[in-house]
Structures are given as structure tokens and as C-alpha cells.
C-alpha angles and dihedrals in degrees: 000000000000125000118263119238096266086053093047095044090045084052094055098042084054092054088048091065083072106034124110148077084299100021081239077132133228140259130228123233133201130177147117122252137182116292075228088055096045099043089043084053089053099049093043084044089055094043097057091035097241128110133263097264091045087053100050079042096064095036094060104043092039083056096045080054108052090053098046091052086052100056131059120263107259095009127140092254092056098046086050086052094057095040110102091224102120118243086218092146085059109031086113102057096044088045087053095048084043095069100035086060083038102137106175096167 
């Protein structure tokens, strides 16, 4: 007897853990954002010709990169950066000096 659709679809997510360029896996991600942000994605997507998961994807790594390549390795700051505590008090300010450093080329 086949598997049911719950089985089938466990079975995938479970594939998916390992998936990817290293099988070092993925992660899924679900969330809402701004119809601003959304339609922004699509329009930058289309511009660089990826789709709208390659292009988070670069954002973010490019990103994670950027501020790993600007603090010393076991610093304060960069033990700070891989605790999980959020920086609330300050969001507003990084996401600011974040676009102003944005490279999308």
C-alpha cells in the first residue's frame, strides 16, 4: 500500500535536512512580509535575472558576510553577533547601516 499525503510530504521535509550544494540541508521559512517588501523582491529578482529565494539568499549571506569580515574574531562584538539575545534597542540603526553597505552586483 502507498503512502498517504502526510507520509509523502514527511518524507520530503525529511529529504530536504540534507538537501543542498554541501547536504549540509535547508531550512524552511515561513513568514509574511510587506506587500512593499514583496513587490520590491520581485522587481530586484527580475533585475538580476534569479529568483526570489536566490536573491534573499544572497542578500542575506552577502550581508552575514560583510559583518563578519568588519569584527575581530572572538571579540566581544562577534560573540555578541552569534548570541541569539536580540539587539531590539538598536534594530533601527544596523538595518540603516545595512543599506547604506547594500551590493547587489
Amino acid at each position: 500500500m502507498g503512502k498517504n499525503t502526510a507520509e509523502r510530504q514527511a518524507a520530503y521535509r525529511a529529504r530536504r535536512q540534507h538537501a543542498g550544494e554541501n547536504g549540509d540541508g535547508e531550512r524552511h521559512l515561513n513568514c509574511w512580509i510587506s506587500t512593499r517588501a514583496a513587490l520590491a523582491l520581485e522587481r530586484i529578482a527580475i533585475r538580476y535575472c534569479v529568483t526570489k529565494r536566490e536573491m534573499i539568499e544572497r542578500f542575506i549571506v552577502e550581508n552575514d558576510e560583510r559583518i563578519l569580515s568588519s569584527i575581530d574574531l572572538d571579540s566581544t562584538e562577534w560573540n555578541s553577533y552569534f548570541s541569539k539575545q536580540s539587539l531590539r534597542s538598536n534594530k533601527w540603526e544596523i538595518i540603516k547601516k545595512m543599506e547604506k553597505n547594500v551590493d547587489l552586483s
